[in-house]
C-alpha positions in Angstrom: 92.2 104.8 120.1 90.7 108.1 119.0 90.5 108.7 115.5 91.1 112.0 113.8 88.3 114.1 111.9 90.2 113.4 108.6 90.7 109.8 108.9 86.8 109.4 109.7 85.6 111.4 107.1 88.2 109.5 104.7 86.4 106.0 106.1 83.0 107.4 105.1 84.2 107.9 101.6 85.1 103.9 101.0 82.7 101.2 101.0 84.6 98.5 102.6 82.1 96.0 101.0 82.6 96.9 97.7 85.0 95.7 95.0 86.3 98.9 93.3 87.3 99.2 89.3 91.0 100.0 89.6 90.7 103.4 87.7 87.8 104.0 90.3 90.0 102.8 92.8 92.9 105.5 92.2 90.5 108.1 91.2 88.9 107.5 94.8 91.8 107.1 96.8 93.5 110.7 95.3 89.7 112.3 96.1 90.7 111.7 100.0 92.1 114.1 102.6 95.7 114.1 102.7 97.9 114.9 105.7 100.7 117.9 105.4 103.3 115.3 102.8 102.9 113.3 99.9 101.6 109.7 100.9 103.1 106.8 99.4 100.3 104.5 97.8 100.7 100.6 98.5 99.5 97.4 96.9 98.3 94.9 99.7 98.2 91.4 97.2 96.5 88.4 99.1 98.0 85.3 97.1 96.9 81.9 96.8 100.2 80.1 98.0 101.6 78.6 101.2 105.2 80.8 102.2 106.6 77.6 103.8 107.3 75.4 100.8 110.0 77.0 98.4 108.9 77.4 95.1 105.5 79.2 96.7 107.8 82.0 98.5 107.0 84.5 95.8 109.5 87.1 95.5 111.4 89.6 92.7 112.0 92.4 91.8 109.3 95.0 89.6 110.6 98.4 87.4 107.5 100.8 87.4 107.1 102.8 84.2 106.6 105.7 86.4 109.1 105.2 89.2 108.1 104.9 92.7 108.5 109.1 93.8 111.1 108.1 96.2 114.5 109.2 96.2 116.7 106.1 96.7 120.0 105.9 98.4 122.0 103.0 96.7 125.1 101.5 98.8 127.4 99.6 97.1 129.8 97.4 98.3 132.5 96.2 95.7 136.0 95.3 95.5 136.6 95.6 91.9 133.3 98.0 90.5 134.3 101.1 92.4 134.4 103.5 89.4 131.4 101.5 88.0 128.9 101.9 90.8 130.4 106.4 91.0 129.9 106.3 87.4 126.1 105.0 87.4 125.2 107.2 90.5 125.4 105.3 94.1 125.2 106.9 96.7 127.9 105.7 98.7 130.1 103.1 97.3 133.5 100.9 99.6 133.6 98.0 101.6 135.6 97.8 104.4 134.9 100.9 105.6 131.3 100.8 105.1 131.1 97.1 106.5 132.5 99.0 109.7 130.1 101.6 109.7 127.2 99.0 109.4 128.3 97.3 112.4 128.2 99.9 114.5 125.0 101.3 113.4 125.3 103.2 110.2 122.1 103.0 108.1 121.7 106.4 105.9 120.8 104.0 102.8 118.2 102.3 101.2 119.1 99.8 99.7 122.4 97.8 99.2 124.2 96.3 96.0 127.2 93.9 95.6 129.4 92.4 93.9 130.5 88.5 94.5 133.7 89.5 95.2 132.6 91.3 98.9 130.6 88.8 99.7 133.2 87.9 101.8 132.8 90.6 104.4 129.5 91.3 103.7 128.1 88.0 104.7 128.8 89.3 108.1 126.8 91.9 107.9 123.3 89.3 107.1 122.0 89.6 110.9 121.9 93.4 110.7 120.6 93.8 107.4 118.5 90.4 106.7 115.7 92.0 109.0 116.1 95.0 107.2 115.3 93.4 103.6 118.9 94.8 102.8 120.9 91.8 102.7 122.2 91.2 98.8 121.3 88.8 96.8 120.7 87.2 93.3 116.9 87.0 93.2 116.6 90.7 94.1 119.2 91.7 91.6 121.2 93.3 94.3 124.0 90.7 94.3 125.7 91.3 90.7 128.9 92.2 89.2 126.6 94.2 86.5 126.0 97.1 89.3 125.7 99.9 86.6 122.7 98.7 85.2 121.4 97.6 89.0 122.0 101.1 90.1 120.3 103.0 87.4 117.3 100.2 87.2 117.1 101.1 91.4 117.0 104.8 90.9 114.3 104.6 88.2 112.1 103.0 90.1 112.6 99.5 90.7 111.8 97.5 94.4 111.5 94.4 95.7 108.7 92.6 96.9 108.8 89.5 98.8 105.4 87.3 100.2 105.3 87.2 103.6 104.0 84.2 106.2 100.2 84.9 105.4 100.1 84.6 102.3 100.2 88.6 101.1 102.8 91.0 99.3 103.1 94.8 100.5 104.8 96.9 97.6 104.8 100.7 97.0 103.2 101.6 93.8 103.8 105.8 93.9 102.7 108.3 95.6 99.4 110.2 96.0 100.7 113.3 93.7 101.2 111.0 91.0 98.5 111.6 88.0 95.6 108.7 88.4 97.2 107.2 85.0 101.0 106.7 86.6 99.4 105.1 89.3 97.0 102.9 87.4 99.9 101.8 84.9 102.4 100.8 88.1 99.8 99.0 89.9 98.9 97.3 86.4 102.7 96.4 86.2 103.3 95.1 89.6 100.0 92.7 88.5 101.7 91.5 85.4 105.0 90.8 87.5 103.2 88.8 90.1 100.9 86.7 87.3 104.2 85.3 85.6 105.5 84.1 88.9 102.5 81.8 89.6 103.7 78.3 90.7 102.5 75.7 89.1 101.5 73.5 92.2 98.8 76.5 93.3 95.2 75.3 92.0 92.6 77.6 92.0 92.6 81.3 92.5 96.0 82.6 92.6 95.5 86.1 93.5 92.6 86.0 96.1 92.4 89.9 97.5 93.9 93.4 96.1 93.9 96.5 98.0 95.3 99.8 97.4 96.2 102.5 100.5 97.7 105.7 101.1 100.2 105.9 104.2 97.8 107.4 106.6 94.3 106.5 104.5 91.9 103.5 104.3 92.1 100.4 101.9 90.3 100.3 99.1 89.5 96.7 98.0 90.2 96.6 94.0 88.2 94.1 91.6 91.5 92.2 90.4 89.2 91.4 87.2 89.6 95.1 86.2 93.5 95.1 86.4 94.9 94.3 82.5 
């Protein structure tokens, strides 16, 4: 695979033995060459637990300080919160029609909200948008008849982040024009978040690696010890 002249200068920059200070971490990964758009920044978070038994499958929900830089489409599908979800600012709001549109392909949001009284029709709709991470539901605070406050707590920055089969979480944290700070406080929250969900059957180290990336740059190992 060739690699481009940016992407092999921004490898030279990073010492991929070395565990980075967060504050270094940011200030080093907003020092590399950027492509022609604003990178998101992720968090890769190696944990300690085993996916397959229930109360290890780490997931939730996390509201950044700063937000997340995106611009989030909400869709919500509600029998009864119609003027509720307009009100607070979805994006698109129905049920039947929108169950419709799903079906046959429709996709123009990001995520979905709902109350228990579609779950109904919506339960049809878990093999398109399960995959997706889309599908509703009471953990992620996408499942609620409170859909105000879920809308504006979406649209300020709030995502969900769910472990996957190996062990390790992939969450946005910003994006690369953010000032070092914004990015140092989100990644500082996301931290706290995952600490207070630690199950009490994991001995030893709980969080194991941290690494911080831009879309198209390098990871940057973090010294979790620095992170408070």
């Amino acid at each position: 695979m060739k690699i481009s002249k940016r992407h092999s200068s921004n490898r030279s920059k990073v010492d991929r033995a070395k565990l980075y200070p967060l504050v270094d971490a940011v200030a080093l990964l907003k020092e590399l060459d950027s492509p022609k758009f604003d990178e998101t920044v992720e968090m890769h978070v190696n944990l300690g637990v085993d996916p397959r038994h229930a109360d290890q499958n780490i997931r939730g929900t996390v509201s950044y300080p700063n937000g997340t830089g995106k611009t989030v489409k909400v869709l919500v599908l509600t029998k009864s919160k119609v003027d509720e979800a307009t009100e607070a600012g979805a994006d698109f709001v129905g049920l039947e029609e929108y169950v419709e549109k799903i079906q046959k392909g429709w996709a123009e949001m990001d995520v979905v909200v709902c109350t228990p009284d579609a779950m109904g029709l919506v339960g049809k709709l878990g093999k398109i948008l399960g995959p997706r991470g889309m599908m509703p539901s009471p953990k992620s605070g996408t499942l609620t008849m409170d859909v105000g406050n879920a809308i504006k707590e979406i649209k300020a920055g709030r995502v969900e982040y769910r472990v996957d089969k190996n062990g390790i979480i992939h969450v946005p944290v910003g994006k690369k024009s953010f000032e070092g700070n914004m990015l140092v406080e989100n990644v500082q929250t996301l931290i706290s978040e995952l600490q207070k969900k630690r199950p009490s059957a994991v001995k030893g180290a709980y969080i194991r690696r941290v690494s911080l990336t831009s879309t198209m740059g390098p990871g940057i190992k973090i010294d979790d010890r620095s992170i408070a």
